[in-house]
C-alpha positions as CSV (number, residue, x, y, z in Angstrom):
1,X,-40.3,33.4,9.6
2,X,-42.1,32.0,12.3
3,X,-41.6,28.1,9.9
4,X,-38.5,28.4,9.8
5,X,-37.6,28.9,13.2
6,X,-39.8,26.2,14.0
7,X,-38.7,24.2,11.1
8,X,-34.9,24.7,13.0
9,X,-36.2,23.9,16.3
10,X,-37.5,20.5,15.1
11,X,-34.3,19.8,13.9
12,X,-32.1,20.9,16.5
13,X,-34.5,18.4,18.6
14,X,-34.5,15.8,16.2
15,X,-30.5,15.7,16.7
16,X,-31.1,14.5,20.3
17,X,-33.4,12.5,19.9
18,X,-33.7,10.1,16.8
19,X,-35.4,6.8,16.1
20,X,-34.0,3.5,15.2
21,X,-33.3,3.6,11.0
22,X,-34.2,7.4,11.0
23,X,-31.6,9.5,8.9
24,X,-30.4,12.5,9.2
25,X,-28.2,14.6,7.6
26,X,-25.5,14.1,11.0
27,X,-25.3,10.3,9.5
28,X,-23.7,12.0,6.2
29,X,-20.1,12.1,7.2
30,X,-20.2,8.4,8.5
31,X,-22.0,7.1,5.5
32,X,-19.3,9.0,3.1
33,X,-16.5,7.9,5.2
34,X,-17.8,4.4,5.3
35,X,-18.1,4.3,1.5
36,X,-14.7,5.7,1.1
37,X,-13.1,3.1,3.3
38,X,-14.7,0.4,1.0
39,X,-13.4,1.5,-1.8
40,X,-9.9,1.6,-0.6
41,X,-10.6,-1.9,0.6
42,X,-11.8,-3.3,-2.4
43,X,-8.7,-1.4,-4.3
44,X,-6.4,-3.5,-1.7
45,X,-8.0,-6.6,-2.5
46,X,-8.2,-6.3,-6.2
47,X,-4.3,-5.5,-6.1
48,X,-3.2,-8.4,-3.5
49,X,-5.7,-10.7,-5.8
50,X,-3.9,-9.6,-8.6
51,X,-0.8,-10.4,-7.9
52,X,-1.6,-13.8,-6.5
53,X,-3.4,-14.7,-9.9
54,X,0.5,-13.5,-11.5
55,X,2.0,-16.4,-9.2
56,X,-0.2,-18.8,-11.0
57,X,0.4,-20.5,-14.1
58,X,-2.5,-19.2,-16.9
59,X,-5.5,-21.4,-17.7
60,X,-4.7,-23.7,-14.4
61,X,-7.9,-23.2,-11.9
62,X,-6.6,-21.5,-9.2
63,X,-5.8,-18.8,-11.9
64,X,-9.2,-19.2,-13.5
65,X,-10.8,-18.8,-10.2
66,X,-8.9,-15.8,-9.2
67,X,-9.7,-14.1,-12.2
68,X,-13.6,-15.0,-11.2
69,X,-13.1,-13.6,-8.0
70,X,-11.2,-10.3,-9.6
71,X,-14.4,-9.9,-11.8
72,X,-16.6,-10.4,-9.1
73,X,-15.0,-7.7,-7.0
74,X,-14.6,-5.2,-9.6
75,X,-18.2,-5.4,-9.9
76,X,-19.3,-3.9,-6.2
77,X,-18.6,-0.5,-7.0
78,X,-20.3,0.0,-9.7
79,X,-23.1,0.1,-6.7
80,X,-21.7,2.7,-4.6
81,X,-23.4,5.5,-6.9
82,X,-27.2,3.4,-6.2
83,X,-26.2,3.1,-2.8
84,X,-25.3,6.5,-2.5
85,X,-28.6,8.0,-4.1
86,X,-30.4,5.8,-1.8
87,X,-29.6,7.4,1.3
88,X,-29.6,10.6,-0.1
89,X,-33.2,10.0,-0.7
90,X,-33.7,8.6,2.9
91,X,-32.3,11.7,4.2
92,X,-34.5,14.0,1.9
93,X,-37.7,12.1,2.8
94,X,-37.3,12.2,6.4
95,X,-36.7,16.5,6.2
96,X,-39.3,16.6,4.4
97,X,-41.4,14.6,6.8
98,X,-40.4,16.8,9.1
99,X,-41.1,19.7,7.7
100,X,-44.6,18.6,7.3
101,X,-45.3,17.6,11.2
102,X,-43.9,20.9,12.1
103,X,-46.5,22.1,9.8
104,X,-49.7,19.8,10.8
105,X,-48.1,21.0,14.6
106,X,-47.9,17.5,15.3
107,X,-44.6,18.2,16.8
108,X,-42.2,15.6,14.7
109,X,-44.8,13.1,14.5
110,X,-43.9,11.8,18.4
């Protein structure tokens, strides 16, 4: 019991005081949030793109390089899942970290 109360304490006192690039799981909302706000953005895009390309006559290249750009962007999110795993891993890595200095009694590593 007497690890897990520690364990808490660390992390109660990593919440105040974090290092540059450290995660935590407090950075979760912001990262989902951000993430969520580029998808609707690319959605806007791909839909204001799309009806520029209609304005254009087919095969002339400002359609053929709108339909280049359309693919381009509908490609991005395809890398929201990696992107997603990888901070999820980040996040992991550091608790564990933690977990392990509180361990050692290194006291977080500082």
């Amino acid at each position: 019991m007497k690890f897990i109360n520690d364990l808490k304490k660390k992390i109660e006192e990593n919440k105040k005081m974090t290092t540059k690039g450290q995660l935590s799981i407090g950075n979760l909302p912001l990262f989902v949030q951000a993430l969520a706000f580029s998808g609707v953005l690319i959605a806007v895009m791909l839909l204001v793109l799309t009806q520029l390309q209609s304005s254009f006559t087919p095969g002339s290249a400002a359609y053929n390089a709108t339909g280049d750009v359309i693919t381009g962007i509908t490609n991005i999110p395809t890398y929201f899942g990696l992107i997603g795993t990888v901070v999820a891993l980040g996040i992991v890595v550091t608790i564990v970290f933690l977990a392990f200095s509180v361990v050692r009694g290194n006291g977080g590593g500082r």
